[in-house]
C-alpha positions in Angstrom: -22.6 25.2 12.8 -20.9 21.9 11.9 -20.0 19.7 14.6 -16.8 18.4 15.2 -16.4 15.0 13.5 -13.5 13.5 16.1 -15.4 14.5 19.1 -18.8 13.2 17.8 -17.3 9.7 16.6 -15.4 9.4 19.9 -14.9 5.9 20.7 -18.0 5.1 18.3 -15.9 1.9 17.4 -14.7 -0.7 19.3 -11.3 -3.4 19.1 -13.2 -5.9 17.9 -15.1 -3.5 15.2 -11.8 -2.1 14.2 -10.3 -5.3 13.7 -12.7 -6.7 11.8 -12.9 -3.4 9.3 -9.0 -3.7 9.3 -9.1 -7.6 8.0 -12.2 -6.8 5.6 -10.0 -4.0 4.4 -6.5 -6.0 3.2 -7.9 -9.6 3.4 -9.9 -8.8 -0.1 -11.1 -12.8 -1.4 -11.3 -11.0 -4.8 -7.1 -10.5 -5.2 -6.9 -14.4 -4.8 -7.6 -15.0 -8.5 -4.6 -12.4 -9.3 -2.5 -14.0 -6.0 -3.0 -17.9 -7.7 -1.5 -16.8 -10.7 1.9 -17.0 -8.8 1.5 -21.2 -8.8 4.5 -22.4 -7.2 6.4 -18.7 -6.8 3.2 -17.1 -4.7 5.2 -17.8 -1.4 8.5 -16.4 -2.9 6.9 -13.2 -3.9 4.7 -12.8 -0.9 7.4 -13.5 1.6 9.2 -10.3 -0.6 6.2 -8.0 -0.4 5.7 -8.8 3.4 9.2 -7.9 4.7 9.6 -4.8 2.1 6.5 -3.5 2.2 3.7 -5.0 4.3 5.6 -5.1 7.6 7.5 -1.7 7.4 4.1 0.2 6.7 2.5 -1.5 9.4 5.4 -0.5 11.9 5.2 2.7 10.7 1.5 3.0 10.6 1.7 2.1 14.0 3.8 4.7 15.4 2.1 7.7 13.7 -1.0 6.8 14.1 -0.2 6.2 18.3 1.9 9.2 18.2 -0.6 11.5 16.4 -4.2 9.7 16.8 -6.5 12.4 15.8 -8.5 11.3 13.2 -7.9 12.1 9.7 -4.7 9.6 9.7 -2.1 10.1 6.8 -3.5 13.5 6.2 -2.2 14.9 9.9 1.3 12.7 9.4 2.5 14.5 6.1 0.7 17.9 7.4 2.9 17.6 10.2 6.1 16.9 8.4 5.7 19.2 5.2 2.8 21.2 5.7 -0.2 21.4 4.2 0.1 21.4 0.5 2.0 18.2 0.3 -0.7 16.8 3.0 -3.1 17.9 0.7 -1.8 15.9 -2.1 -1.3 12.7 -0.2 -5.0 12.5 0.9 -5.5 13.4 -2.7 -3.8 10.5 -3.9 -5.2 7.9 -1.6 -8.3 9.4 -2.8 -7.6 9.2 -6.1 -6.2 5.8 -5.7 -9.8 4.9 -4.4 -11.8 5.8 -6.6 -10.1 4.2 -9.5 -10.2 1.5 -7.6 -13.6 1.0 -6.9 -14.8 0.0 -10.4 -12.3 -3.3 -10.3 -13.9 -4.5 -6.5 -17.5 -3.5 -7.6 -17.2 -5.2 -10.8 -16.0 -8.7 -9.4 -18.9 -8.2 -7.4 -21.0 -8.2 -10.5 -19.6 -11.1 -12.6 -19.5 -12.6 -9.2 -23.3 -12.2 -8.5 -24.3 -12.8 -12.6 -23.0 -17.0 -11.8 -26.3 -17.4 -10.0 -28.5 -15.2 -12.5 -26.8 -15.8 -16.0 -23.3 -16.8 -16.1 -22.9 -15.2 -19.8 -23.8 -11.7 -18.1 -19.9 -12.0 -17.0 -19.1 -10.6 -19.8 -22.0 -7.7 -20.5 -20.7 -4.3 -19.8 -24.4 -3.3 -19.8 -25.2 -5.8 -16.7 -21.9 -5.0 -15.2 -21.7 -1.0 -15.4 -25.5 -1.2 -14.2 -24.6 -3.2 -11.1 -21.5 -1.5 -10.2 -23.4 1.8 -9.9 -26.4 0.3 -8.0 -24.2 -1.1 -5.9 -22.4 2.0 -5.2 -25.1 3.4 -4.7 -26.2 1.7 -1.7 -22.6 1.5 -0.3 -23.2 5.3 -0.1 -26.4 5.4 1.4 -25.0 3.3 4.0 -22.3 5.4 4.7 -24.3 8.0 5.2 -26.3 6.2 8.0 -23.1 6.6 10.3 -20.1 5.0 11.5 -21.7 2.6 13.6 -23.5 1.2 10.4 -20.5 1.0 8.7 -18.8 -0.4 11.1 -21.6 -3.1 12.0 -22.2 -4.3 8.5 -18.7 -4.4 7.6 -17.9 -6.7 10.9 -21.1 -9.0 9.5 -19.0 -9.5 5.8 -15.8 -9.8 7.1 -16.8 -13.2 9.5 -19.5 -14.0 6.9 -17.9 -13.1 3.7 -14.4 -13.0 3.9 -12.9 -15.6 6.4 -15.6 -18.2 6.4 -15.6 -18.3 2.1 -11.0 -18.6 2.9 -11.6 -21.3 5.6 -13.3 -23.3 3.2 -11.9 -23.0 0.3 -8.4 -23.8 2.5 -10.0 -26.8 3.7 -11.3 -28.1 0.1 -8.0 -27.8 -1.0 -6.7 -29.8 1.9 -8.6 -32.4 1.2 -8.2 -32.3 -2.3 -4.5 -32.8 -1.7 -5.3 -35.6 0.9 -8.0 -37.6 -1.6 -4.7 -37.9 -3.9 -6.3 -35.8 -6.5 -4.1 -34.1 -9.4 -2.7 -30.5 -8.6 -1.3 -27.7 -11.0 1.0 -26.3 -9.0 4.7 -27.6 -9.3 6.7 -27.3 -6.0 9.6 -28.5 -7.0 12.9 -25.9 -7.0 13.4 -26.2 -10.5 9.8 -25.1 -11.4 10.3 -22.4 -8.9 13.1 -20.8 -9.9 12.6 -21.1 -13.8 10.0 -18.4 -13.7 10.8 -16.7 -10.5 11.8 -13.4 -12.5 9.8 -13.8 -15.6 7.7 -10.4 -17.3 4.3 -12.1 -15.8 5.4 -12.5 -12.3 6.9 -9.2 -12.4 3.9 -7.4 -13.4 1.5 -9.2 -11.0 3.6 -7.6 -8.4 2.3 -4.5 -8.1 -1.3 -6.5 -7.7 0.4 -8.1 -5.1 1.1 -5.7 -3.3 -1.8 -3.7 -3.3 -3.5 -6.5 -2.1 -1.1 -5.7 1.2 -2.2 -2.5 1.0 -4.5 -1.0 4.0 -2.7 -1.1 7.5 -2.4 2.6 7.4 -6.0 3.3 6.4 -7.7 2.4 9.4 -5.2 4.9 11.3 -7.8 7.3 9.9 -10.3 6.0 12.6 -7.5 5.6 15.5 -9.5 9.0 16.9 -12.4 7.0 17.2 -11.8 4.0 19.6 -10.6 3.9 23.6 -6.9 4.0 24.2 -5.8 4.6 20.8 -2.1 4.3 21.8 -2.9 1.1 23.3 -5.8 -0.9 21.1 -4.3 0.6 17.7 -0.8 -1.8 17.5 -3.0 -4.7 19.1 -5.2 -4.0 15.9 -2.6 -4.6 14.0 -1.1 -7.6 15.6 -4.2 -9.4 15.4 -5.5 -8.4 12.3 -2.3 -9.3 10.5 -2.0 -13.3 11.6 -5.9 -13.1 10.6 -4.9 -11.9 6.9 -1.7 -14.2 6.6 -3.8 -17.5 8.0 -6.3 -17.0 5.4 -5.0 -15.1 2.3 -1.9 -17.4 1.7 -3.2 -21.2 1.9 -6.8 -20.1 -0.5 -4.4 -18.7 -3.2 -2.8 -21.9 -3.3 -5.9 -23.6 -2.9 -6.8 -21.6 -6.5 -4.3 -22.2 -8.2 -4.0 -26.1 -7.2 -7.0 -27.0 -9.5 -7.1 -23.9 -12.4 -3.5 -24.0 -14.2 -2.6 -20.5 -13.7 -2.7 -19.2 -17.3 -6.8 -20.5 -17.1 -7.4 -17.9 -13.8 -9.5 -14.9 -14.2 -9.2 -12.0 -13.0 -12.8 -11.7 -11.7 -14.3 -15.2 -12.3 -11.0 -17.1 -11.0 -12.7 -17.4 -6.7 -15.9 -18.8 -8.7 -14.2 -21.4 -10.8 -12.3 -22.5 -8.0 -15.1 -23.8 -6.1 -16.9 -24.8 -8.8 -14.1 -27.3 -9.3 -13.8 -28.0 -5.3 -17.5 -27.9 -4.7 -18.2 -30.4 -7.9 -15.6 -32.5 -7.1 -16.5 -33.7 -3.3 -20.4 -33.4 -5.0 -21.5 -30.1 -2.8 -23.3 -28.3 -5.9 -25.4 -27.3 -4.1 -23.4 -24.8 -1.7 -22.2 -23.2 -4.6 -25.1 -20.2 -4.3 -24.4 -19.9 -0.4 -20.7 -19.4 -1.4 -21.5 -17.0 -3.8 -23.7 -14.6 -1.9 -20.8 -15.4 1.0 -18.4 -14.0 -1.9 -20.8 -11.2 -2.6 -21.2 -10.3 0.8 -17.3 -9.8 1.9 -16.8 -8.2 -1.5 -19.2 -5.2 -0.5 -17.7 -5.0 3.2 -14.6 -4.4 1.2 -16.1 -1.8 -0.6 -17.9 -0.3 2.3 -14.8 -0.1 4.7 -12.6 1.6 1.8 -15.1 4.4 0.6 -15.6 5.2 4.4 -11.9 5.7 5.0 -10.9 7.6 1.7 -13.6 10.0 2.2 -13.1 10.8 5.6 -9.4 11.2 4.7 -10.7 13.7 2.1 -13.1 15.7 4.8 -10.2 16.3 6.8 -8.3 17.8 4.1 -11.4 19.7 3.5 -11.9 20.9 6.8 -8.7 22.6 6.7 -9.6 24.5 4.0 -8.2 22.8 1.1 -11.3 22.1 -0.8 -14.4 23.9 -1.4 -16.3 25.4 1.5 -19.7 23.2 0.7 -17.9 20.0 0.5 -17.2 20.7 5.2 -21.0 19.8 5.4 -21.9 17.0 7.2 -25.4 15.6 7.8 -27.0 14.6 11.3 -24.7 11.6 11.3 -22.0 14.1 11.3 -20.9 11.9 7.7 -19.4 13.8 5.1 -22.5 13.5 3.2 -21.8 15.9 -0.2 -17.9 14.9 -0.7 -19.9 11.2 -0.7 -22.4 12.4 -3.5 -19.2 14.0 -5.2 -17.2 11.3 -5.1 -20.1 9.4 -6.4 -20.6 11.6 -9.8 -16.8 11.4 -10.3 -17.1 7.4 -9.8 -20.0 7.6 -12.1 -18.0 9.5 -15.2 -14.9 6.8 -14.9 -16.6 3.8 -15.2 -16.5 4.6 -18.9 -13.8 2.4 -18.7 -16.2 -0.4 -18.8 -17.3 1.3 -22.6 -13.5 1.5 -23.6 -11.9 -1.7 -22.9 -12.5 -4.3 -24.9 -13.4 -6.9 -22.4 -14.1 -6.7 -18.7 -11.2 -8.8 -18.0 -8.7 -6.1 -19.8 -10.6 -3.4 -17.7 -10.5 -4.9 -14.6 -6.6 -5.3 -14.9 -6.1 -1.5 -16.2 -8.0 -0.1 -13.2 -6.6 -2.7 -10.9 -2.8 -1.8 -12.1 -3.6 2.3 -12.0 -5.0 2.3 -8.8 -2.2 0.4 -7.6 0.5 2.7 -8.6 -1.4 5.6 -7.6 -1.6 3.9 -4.2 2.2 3.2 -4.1 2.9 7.2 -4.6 0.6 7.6 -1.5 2.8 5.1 -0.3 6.0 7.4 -0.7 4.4 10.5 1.3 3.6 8.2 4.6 7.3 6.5 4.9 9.1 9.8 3.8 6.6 11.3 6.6 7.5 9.2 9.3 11.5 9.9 8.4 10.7 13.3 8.7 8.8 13.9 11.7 11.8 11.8 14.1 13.7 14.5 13.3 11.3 17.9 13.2 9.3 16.6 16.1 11.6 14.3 17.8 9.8 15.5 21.4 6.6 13.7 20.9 5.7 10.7 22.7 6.0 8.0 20.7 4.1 5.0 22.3 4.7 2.7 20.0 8.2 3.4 18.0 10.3 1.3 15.2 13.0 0.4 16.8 15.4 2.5 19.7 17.7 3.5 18.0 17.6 6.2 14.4 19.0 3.7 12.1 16.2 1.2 12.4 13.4 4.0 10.9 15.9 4.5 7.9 16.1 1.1 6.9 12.6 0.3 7.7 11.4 3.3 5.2 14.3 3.1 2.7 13.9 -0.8 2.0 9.9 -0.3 1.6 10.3 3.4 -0.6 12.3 1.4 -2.9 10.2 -1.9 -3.2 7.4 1.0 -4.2 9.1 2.7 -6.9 10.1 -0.9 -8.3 6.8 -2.1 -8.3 5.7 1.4 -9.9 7.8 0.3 -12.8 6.7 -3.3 -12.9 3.2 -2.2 -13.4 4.0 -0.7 -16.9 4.9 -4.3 -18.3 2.2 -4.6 -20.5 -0.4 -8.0 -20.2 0.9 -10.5 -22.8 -2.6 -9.9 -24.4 -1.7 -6.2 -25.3 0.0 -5.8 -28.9 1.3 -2.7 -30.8 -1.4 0.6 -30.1 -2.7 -1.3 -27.2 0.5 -1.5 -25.5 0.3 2.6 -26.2 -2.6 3.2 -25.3 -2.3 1.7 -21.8 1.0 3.4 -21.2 -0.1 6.2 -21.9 -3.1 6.1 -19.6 -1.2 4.9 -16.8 0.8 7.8 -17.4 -2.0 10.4 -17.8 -3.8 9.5 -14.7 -0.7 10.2 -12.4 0.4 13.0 -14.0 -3.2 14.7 -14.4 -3.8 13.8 -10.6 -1.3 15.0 -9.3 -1.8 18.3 -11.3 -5.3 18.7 -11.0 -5.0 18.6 -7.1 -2.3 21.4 -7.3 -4.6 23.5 -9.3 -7.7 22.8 -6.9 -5.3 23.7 -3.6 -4.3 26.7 -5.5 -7.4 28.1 -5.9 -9.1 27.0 -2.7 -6.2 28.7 -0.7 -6.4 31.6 -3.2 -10.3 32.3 -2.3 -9.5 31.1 1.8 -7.1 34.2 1.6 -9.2 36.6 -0.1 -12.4 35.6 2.8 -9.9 36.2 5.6 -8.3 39.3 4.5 -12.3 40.9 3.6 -13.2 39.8 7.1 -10.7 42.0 8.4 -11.9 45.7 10.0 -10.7 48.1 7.5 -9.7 50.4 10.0 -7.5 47.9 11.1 -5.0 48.4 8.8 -2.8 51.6 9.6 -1.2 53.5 6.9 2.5 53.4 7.3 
């Protein structure tokens, strides 16, 4: 008989351990190259995507998540304020989300790791689509291990590869700046505002926010540490000036020494040190930074295939997916939906086959996962509105404001910064011309329209089958003639 997977991970993690999978979660080194693109606007369009977006979601993250901390996360919040199938769909979509998303972090990882092997290997979709899946792989296996491995290795990447590699970089830049070397940025309020509203900087919005994107998704573990109602907001608190101290001043620190049209997408952390680290003649850190890089990249990946699963399991354990996919191993880990979830991963890499470079497919399955992400977006604010209202009775340790207004503007002003930055993410790249502007339309189109439909046929038939074992398992001399 399976066990049950809150009680077993009971306080499995602690404060610290949450923090640091919170931080390794949002504070991703790999969106700087897409942040540094900004120049001169970055702080413009970040203060915007913190006040409409970041801060609301973490407000209301907070309050669900202390109101309702079982685990499972979004999934109980929208099961709670529209039942089931819409639940259903939610953790669909953040799944969804996830696994599109996966190719983009794995494969920064692998032109990442090829500047130490063979820096042409960047651009090899044979090298690349073979270390994504390794990579994967492992990430899995891991997974598999337990929580508490999870949770141990990703703490080791965050300090190791994530806020050590942003210190750094800050500080190269600082003394770049103070050794009176040349910058590309332009601060001045002409350069600012000449481009503040330009295609480009629209478009990299949507990246921007995604890279905000998280605070909710380690509600899905709020089950699993002491005092939930207490340690969960002080999560956030702490985990959030962590992120803002380090993700704001390395962006910068980018895009201060490669002019912004120069930045890759996945080689654009690399190149920036390259420039620091030749510069102030440290060469030879360069392979510590990029097994540093490396490092934080998989904790990323680590932290975010836990949570989307787990998400997933609890959907599935209330009966809204298959019947084989509620078995856990003797970790009590979700161990088929993981090898699932892998051969689904394994089929949409073909990406990698059909874009032409793996720059363009990088950006495609960065921009899909982040409108995906802000639909899942839509369900948890709409949620929140709806559950002050339907279950206005249940303690609420940590709630948005005293008085009903302050909910509505919270969720109102952060539904509509989604469904703006939704649109923004059609703008094509300037690199896209005539069929190619089509053809990733209509794929952007296609993947939220087929999700969304495929996991209305999958509830339907899983609750069709659900109702068909229940009724048979009923005495048939229960049922009285009438």
């Amino acid at each position: 008989m399976t066990k049950n997977l809150s009680t077993n991970l009971k306080k499995a993690l602690t404060v610290f351990g949450l923090v640091m999978m919170t931080v390794i979660a949002i504070d991703s080194i790999k969106n700087i190259p897409v942040n540094a693109q900004y120049g001169s606007s970055l702080l413009f369009y970040y203060l915007i995507a913190i006040f409409t977006f970041f801060i609301p979601s973490a407000l209301v993250a907070a309050e669900l998540a202390t109101a309702w901390p079982q685990t499972g996360g979004v999934y109980i919040w929208v099961r709670e304020a529209f039942g089931k199938r819409t639940a259903f769909l939610t953790a669909w979509m953040q799944w969804l989300y996830m696994i599109v998303w996966y190719p983009a972090i794995l494969s920064f990882i692998a032109v990442t790791l090829s500047d130490l092997i063979m820096p042409e290997l960047a651009e090899n979709k044979l090298y690349v689509l073979t270390v994504v899946l390794t990579v994967f792989w492992i990430a899995t296996f891991l997974n598999c291990r337990g929580l508490n491995v999870s949770s141990q290795v990703s703490s080791l990447c965050t300090v190791v590869g994530v806020i050590m590699p942003m210190i750094f970089i800050t500080l190269l830049g600082v003394f770049w700046l103070y050794s009176g070397k040349p910058i590309q940025i332009n601060f001045s309020f002409q350069s600012i505002t000449t481009h503040l509203m330009s295609n480009d900087n629209l478009r990299l919005f949507i990246t921007l926010m995604f890279s905000l994107m998280g605070m909710e998704m380690i509600a899905v573990h709020a089950g699993d540490v002491p005092n939930p109602e207490k340690n969960y907001p002080r999560v956030l608190i702490i985990s959030s000036i962590i992120i803002f101290i380090t993700m704001i001043p390395a962006s910068l620190a980018i895009s201060a020494v490669i002019p912004a049209k120069q930045i890759s997408l996945t080689k654009g952390v690399v190149d920036g040190f390259t420039v620091f680290l030749t510069a102030f003649q440290l060469s030879w850190l360069k392979p510590l930074v990029v097994i540093a890089i490396v490092m934080g990249s998989f904790g990323i990946f680590l932290v975010w295939l836990l949570a989307a699963a787990r998400c997933l399991f609890v959907a599935a354990k209330d009966n809204c997916l298959p019947i084989f996919l509620q078995k856990t191993n003797r970790k009590d880990m979700p161990a088929v939906l993981f090898v699932v979830q892998g051969v689904v991963f394994t089929l949409l890499c073909a990406a990698f086959i059909l874009m032409p470079s793996v720059n363009s497919a990088f950006w495609i399955l960065t921009v899909s996962s982040s409108q995906l992400a802000l639909i899942y977006y839509l369900f948890l604010f709409a949620a929140a509105l709806r559950l002050r209202y339907k279950q206005p009775n249940v303690e609420r340790p940590f709630r948005v404001g005293k008085q009903p207004w302050v909910m509505w503007v919270v969720c109102l002003v952060a539904i509509l910064a989604c469904l703006f930055s939704i649109g923004f993410g059609f703008i094509p790249p300037p690199e896209l011309s005539g069929s190619k502007i089509m053809l990733y339309e209509g794929f952007l189109t296609l993947l939220i329209l087929g999700g969304c439909g495929i996991a209305m046929i999958i509830y339907q038939v899983c609750q069709a089958n659900f109702n068909k074992v229940l009724i048979s398992s009923i005495p048939q001399d229960s049922f009285v003639e009438q």
